[in-house]
Legacy VTK file of the C-alpha trace (Angstrom):
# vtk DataFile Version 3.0
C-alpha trace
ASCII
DATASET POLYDATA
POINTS 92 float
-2.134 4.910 -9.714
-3.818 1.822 -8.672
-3.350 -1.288 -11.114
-3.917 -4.787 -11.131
-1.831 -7.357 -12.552
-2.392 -11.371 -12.921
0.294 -13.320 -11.173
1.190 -17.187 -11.747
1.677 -19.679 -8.894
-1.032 -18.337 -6.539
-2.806 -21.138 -4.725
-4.026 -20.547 -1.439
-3.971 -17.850 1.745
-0.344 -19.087 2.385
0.698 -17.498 -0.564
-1.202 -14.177 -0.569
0.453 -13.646 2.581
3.878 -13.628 1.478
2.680 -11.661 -1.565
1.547 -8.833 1.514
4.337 -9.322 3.531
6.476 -9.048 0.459
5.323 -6.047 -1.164
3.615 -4.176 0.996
7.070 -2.358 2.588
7.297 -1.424 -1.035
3.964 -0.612 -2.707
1.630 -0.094 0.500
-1.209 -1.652 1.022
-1.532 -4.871 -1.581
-5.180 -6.927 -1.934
-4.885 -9.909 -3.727
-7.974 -11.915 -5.034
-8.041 -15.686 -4.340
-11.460 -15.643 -6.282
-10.050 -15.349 -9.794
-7.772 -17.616 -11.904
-5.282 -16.697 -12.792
-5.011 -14.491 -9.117
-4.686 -11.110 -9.003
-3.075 -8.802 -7.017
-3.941 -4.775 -6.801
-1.513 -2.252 -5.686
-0.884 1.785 -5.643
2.126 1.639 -8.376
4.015 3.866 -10.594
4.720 3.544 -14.086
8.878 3.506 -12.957
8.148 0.984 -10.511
7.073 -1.583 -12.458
10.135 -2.813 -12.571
10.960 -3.299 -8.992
7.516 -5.051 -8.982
8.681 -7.762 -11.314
11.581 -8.498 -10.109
10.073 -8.735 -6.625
8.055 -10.874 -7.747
10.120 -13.381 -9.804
12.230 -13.653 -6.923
10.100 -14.811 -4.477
7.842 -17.320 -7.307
5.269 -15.449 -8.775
6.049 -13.728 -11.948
3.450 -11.930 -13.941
0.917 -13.925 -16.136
2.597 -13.785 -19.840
5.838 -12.884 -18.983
8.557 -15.247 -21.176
10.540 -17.737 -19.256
12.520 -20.383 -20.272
12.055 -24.372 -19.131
14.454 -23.847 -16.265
13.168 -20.263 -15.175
9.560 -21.849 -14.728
10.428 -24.902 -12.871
12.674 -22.505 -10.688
9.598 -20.065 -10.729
6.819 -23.229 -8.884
9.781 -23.937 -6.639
9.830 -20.776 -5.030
6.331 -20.448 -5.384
5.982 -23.473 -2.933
8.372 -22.087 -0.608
6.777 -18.803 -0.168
3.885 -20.249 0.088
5.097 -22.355 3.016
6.637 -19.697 4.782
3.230 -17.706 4.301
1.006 -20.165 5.796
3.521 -20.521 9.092
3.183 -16.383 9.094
-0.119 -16.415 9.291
LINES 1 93
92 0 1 2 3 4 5 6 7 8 9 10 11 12 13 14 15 16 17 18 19 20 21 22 23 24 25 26 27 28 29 30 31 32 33 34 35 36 37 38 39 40 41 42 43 44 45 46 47 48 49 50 51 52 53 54 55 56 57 58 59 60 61 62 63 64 65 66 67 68 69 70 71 72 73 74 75 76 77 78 79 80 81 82 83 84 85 86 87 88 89 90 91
Protein backbone atom coordinates (compact mmCIF):
# COMPACT_ATOMS: atom_id res chain seq x y z
CA UNK A 1 0.00 0.00 0.00
CA UNK A 2 1.26 3.39 -0.61
CA UNK A 3 2.11 5.51 2.65
CA UNK A 4 3.78 8.51 3.52
CA UNK A 5 5.87 9.13 6.40
CA UNK A 6 7.65 12.53 7.74
CA UNK A 7 11.38 12.15 7.94
CA UNK A 8 13.90 14.49 10.01
CA UNK A 9 17.12 15.93 8.54
CA UNK A 10 15.83 16.62 5.00
CA UNK A 11 17.26 19.82 3.59
CA UNK A 12 17.83 20.06 0.09
CA UNK A 13 17.92 17.87 -3.46
CA UNK A 14 21.27 16.39 -2.15
CA UNK A 15 19.49 14.62 0.31
CA UNK A 16 16.36 13.38 -1.50
CA UNK A 17 18.71 11.77 -3.69
CA UNK A 18 20.30 9.54 -1.36
CA UNK A 19 16.84 8.97 0.15
CA UNK A 20 16.06 7.47 -3.84
CA UNK A 21 19.14 5.92 -4.28
CA UNK A 22 18.76 4.43 -0.86
CA UNK A 23 15.46 2.99 -0.88
CA UNK A 24 14.40 2.63 -4.01
CA UNK A 25 16.34 -1.07 -4.54
CA UNK A 26 14.09 -1.79 -1.63
CA UNK A 27 10.65 -0.14 -1.81
CA UNK A 28 10.52 0.89 -5.67
CA UNK A 29 9.89 3.91 -6.78
CA UNK A 30 10.23 6.64 -3.68
CA UNK A 31 8.93 10.60 -4.21
CA UNK A 32 9.93 12.72 -1.62
CA UNK A 33 8.47 16.31 -1.13
CA UNK A 34 10.98 19.16 -0.57
CA UNK A 35 7.79 21.46 -0.31
CA UNK A 36 6.72 20.44 3.19
CA UNK A 37 8.40 20.72 6.63
CA UNK A 38 8.98 18.43 8.12
CA UNK A 39 9.75 16.45 4.39
CA UNK A 40 8.06 13.69 3.36
CA UNK A 41 8.75 10.82 1.59
CA UNK A 42 5.97 8.36 -0.21
CA UNK A 43 6.62 4.82 -0.96
CA UNK A 44 4.69 1.37 -2.01
CA UNK A 45 5.28 -0.40 1.61
CA UNK A 46 4.05 -3.23 3.58
CA UNK A 47 2.89 -3.32 6.97
CA UNK A 48 6.13 -6.08 7.70
CA UNK A 49 8.38 -3.79 6.10
CA UNK A 50 8.19 -1.08 8.13
CA UNK A 51 10.79 -2.17 9.86
CA UNK A 52 13.43 -2.48 7.28
CA UNK A 53 12.27 1.10 6.41
CA UNK A 54 13.39 2.46 9.74
CA UNK A 55 16.27 1.06 10.11
CA UNK A 56 17.23 2.09 6.58
CA UNK A 57 16.62 5.07 7.39
CA UNK A 58 18.34 5.68 10.79
CA UNK A 59 21.30 4.38 9.26
CA UNK A 60 21.88 6.56 6.65
CA UNK A 61 20.46 10.04 8.95
CA UNK A 62 16.99 10.39 8.58
CA UNK A 63 14.86 8.70 11.08
CA UNK A 64 11.15 9.14 11.17
CA UNK A 65 9.59 12.39 12.65
CA UNK A 66 8.67 11.32 16.46
CA UNK A 67 10.64 8.47 16.77
CA UNK A 68 12.61 8.54 20.49
CA UNK A 69 16.29 9.03 20.43
CA UNK A 70 18.56 9.76 22.94
CA UNK A 71 21.17 13.02 23.02
CA UNK A 72 23.85 10.93 21.37
CA UNK A 73 21.51 9.05 18.79
CA UNK A 74 20.38 12.60 17.43
CA UNK A 75 23.65 14.25 17.15
CA UNK A 76 24.80 10.88 15.44
CA UNK A 77 21.41 11.08 13.46
CA UNK A 78 22.44 15.21 11.73
CA UNK A 79 25.87 13.71 11.23
CA UNK A 80 24.89 11.24 8.88
CA UNK A 81 22.30 13.31 7.66
CA UNK A 82 25.10 15.72 6.36
CA UNK A 83 26.99 13.02 4.91
CA UNK A 84 24.30 11.58 2.85
CA UNK A 85 23.44 14.56 1.91
CA UNK A 86 26.93 15.24 0.55
CA UNK A 87 27.27 12.16 -1.17
CA UNK A 88 23.71 12.92 -2.77
CA UNK A 89 24.49 16.18 -4.19
CA UNK A 90 27.98 14.66 -5.88
CA UNK A 91 25.36 11.78 -7.32
CA UNK A 92 23.39 13.97 -8.82
Amino acid sequence: MIQTFQVQNVKCGGCAHTLKEKLTPIFGEITVDLSKEPREITLEIEDDQQEILVKTLRSIGYPLVGEEMGVVETAGAKAKSFVSCAIGKIGQ
